[in-house]
C-alpha positions in Angstrom: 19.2 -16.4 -5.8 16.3 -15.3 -4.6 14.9 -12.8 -2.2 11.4 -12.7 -0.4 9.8 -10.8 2.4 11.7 -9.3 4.9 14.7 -10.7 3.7 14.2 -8.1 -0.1 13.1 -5.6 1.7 16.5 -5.4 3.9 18.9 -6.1 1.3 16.9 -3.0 -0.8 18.2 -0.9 1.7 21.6 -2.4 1.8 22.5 -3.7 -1.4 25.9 -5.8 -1.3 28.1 -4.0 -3.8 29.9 -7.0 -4.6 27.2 -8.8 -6.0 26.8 -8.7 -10.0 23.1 -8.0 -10.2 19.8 -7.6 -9.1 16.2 -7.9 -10.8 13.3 -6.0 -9.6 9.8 -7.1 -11.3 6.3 -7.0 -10.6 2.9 -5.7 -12.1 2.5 -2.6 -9.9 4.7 -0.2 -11.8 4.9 2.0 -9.0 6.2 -0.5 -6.5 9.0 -1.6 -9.3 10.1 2.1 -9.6 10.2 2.8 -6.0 12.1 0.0 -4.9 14.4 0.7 -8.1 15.3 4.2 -6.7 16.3 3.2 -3.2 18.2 0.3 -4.5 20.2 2.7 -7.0 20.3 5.2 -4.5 21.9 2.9 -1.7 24.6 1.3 -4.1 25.7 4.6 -5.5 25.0 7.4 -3.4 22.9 10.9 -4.0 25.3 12.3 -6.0 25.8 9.3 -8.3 23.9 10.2 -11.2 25.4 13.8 -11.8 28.8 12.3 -11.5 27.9 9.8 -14.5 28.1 6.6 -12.7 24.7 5.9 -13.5 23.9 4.8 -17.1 20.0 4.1 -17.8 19.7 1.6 -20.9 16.2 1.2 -22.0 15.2 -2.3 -23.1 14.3 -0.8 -26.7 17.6 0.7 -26.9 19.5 -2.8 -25.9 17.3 -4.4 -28.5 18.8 -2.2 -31.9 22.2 -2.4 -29.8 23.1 -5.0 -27.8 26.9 -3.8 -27.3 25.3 -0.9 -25.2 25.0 -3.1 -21.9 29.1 -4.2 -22.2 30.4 -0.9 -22.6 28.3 0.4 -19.6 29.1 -2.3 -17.4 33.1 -2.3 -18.6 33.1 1.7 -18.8 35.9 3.8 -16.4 33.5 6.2 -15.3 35.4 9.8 -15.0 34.5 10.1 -11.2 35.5 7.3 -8.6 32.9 5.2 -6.8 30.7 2.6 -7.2 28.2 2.8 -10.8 25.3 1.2 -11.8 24.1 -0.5 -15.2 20.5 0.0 -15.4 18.4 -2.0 -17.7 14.8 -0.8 -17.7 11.3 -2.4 -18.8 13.6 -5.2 -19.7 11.9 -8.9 -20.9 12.6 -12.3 -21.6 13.8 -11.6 -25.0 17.0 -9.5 -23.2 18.0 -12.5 -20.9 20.6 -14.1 -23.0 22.2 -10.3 -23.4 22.2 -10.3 -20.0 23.5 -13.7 -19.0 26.6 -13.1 -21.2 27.2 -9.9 -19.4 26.1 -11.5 -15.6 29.0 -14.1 -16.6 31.6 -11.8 -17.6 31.2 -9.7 -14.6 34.4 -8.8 -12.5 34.6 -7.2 -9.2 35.0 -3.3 -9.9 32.1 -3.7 -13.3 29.1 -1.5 -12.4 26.1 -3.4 -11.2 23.8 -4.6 -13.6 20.1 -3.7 -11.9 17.4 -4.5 -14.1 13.6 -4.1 -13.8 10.2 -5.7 -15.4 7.2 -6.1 -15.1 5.2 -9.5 -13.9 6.9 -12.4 -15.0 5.6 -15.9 -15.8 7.2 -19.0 -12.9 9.1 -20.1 -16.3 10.4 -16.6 -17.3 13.8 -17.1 -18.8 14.4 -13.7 -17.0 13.9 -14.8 -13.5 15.3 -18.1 -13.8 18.8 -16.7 -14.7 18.9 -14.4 -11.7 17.2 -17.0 -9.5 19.7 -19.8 -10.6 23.0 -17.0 -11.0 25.1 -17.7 -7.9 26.0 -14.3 -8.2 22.7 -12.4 -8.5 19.5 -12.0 -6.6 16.0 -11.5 -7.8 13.0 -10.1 -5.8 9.1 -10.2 -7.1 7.0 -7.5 -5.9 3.5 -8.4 -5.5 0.5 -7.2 -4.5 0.8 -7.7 -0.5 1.1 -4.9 1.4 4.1 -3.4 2.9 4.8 -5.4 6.1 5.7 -3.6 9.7 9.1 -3.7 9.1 8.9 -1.9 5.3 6.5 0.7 7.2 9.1 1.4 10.1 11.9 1.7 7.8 10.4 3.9 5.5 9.4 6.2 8.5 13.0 6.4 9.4 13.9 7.3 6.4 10.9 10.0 6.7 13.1 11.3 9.9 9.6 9.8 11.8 11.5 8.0 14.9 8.6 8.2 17.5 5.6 5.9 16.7 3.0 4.9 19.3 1.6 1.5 18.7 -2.0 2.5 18.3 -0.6 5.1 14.9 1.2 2.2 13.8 -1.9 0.4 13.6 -3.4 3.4 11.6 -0.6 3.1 9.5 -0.8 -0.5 8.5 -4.4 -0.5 7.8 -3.6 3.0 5.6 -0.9 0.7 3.8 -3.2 -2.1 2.7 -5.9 0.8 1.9 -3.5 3.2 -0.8 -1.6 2.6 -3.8 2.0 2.1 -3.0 2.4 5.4 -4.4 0.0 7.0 -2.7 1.2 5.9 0.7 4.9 7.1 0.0 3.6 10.7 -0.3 1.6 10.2 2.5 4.9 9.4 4.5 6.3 12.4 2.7 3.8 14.6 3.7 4.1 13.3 7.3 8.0 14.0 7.3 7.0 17.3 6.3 4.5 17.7 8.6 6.7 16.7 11.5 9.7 18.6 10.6 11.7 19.8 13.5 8.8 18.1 15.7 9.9 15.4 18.4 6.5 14.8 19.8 5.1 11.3 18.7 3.4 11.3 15.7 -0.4 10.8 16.4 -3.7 8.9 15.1 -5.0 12.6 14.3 -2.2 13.8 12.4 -2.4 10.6 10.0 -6.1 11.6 9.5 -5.5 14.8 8.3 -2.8 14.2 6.5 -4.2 11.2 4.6 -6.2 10.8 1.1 -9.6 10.9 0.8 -10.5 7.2 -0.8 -13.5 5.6 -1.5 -13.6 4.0 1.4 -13.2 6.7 3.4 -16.3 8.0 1.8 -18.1 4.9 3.2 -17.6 5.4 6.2 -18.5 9.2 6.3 -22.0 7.9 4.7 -21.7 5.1 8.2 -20.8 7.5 10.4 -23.9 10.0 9.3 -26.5 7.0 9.5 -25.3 5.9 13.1 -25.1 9.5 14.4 -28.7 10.2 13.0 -27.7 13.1 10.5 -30.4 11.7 8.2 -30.2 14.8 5.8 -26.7 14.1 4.4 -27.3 10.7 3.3 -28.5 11.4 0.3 -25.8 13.7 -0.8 -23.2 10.5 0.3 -25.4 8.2 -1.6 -25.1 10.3 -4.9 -21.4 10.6 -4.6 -20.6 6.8 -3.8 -23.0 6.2 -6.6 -20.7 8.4 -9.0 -18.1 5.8 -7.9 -19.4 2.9 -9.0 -19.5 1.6 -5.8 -22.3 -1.8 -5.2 -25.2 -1.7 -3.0 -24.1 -4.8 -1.4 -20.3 -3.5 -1.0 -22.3 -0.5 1.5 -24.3 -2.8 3.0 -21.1 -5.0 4.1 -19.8 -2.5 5.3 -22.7 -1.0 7.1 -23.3 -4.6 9.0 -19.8 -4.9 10.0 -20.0 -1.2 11.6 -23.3 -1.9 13.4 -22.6 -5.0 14.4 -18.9 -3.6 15.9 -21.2 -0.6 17.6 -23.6 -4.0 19.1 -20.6 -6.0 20.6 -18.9 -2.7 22.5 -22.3 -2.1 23.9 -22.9 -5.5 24.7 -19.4 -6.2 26.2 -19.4 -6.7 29.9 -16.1 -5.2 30.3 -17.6 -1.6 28.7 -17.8 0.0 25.5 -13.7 0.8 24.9 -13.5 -3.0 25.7 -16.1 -3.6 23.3 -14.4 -1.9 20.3 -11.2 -3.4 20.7 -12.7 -7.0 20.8 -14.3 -6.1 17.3 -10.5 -4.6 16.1 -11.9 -0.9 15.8 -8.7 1.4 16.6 -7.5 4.7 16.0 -9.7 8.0 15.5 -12.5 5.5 14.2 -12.6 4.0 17.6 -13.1 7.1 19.8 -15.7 8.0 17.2 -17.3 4.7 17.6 -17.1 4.7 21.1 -19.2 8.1 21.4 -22.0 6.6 18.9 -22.0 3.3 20.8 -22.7 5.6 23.8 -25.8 7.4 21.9 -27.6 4.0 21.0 -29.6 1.1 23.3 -28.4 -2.2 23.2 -32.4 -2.9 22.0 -31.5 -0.4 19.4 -28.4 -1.4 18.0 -29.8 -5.1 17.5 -33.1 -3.7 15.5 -30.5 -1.8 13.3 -28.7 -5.6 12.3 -31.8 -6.9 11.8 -32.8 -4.2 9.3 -29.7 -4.7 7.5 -29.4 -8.1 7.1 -33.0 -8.2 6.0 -31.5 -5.0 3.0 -28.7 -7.8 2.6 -31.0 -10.6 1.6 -33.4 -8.7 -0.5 -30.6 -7.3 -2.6 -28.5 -10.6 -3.1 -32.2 -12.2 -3.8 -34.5 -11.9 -7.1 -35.8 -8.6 -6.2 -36.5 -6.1 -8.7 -36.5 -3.3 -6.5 -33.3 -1.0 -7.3 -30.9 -1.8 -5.0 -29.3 1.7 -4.2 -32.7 3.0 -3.5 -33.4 0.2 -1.0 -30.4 1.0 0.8 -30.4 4.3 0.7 -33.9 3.8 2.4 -32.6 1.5 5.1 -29.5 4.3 5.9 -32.3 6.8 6.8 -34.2 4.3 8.5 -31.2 3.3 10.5 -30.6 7.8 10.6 -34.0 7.9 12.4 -34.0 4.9 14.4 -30.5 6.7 15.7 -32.8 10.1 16.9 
């Protein structure tokens, strides 16, 4: 059978003990792994692996000994409790192994989990959990984690009180960082908030959060629309160090302008402004203070420049393109003071 969405992502954090198996594939690594854990972790319990009712079978070890996989999913384990039969990096050339083991199952057998990596629609692997009416499989892809994974992983975190607007941080953070790279965040948080009943705030998640690259992007934004002209070049060189296009700053740098032009343009006021154009969080009160520094006169010169930058660089122009934007940050730096 199979498992999708919100559907996976509950029965990873109660997994029925009754069932035979579960598969767990993907191409992100990281996201198998982690999703591995808690599903081994919720079937047999923090202390399962140091009472040996967790046996790890490596698919290179299955392949010189296929007998491995019985005897660890017959096996009395010393210790009462639940055990699990874990079959790791395993591939299609394993799934008749483990059909003959899915089918000789009995209630009271460990649980056969097994992880890969991306699988093919036609993978003999998925199609015998898919098809087993005694077995699930769930594909991890490359979506970010919905609400629901985000809320339930802050509980686990010991995170209970989450305004709306740091949600909202939270989300955008998700689809932002490696999987990996969000779950320490959310460790670092639980640290952070440890013994701490006050709601967790927009702030906190900025402090606590990884610099990425496009964090980086908008520091170099932020400089150019608060007129601090001599930085720019110091952001240039270090976006440049990362690879990062001309036309990937100057996106960006049209989307912020043009946000900073509709809160100043909006009839209801600037904080109306910014949440028309979907600019929350600590962005948003920072925006909100450069909206208030710039004319309306201003702000429109400022798109034009850019989308003039945009159509020289995407045109047959031999001019370097980092220089020419670099140029038109200053410009916009200047126009700013």
């Amino acid at each position: 059978m199979i498992l999708k969405g919100i559907e996976a992502t509950r029965y990873f954090a109660r997994p029925d003990p009754a069932r035979a198996g579960l598969l767990v594939f993907g191409a992100d690594t990281m996201r198998v792994a982690m999703k591995r854990v808690e599903v081994v972790a919720a079937l047999i319990g923090p202390e399962g692996p140091a009472e040996m009712r967790l046996t790890r079978l490596p698919a290179g070890d299955l392949r010189k000994d296929p007998a491995l996989l019985d005897a660890a999913v017959k096996e009395i384990g010393f210790f009462p409790g639940p055990r699990v039969a874990l079959v790791e990096e395993a591939g299609d050339g394993l799934a008749p192994l483990i059909m003959a083991a899915l089918s000789d199952w009995r209630p009271g057998d460990a649980q056969i989990v097994v992880t890969a990596g991306a699988l093919t629609g036609k993978s003999a692997l998925k199609t015998l959990f898919e098809k087993h009416p005694n077995a699930f499989a769930a594909g991890l892809y490359d979506d970010p984690p919905s609400r629901e994974e985000i809320e339930a992983e802050l509980r686990r975190a010991g995170i209970a009180a989450v305004p709306p607007e740091t949600m909202a941080d939270l989300t955008a953070l998700s689809r932002a960082l490696d999987p990996g790279d969000f779950r320490q965040l959310l460790e670092k948080l639980a640290l952070y908030k440890f013994g701490d009943p006050t709601p967790l705030t927009p702030a906190e998640i900025a402090a606590l959060a990884p610099a990425t690259i496009e964090a980086e992007i908008d520091d170099l934004l932020h400089a150019a629309a608060e007129g601090r002209g001599p930085e720019i070049g110091a952001l240039f060189r270090r976006l440049e160090g990362h690879g990062v296009a001309p036309v990937t700053l100057c996106i960006g740098a049209l989307r912020h302008f043009r946000s900073l032009h509709i809160a100043k343009a909006d009839p209801g006021g600037i904080q109306s402004g910014l949440m028309r154009a979907r600019v929350f969080g600590p962005r948003r009160d920072r925006m909100q203070r450069q909206a208030g520094q710039w004319t309306l006169r201003g702000l429109e010169a400022a798109v034009t420049l850019l989308v003039d930058t945009d159509l020289t660089l995407r045109s047959a122009s031999r001019a370097p393109g980092m220089a020419l934007m670099e140029r038109a940050m200053i410009r916009l730096a200047m126009m700013r003071r």
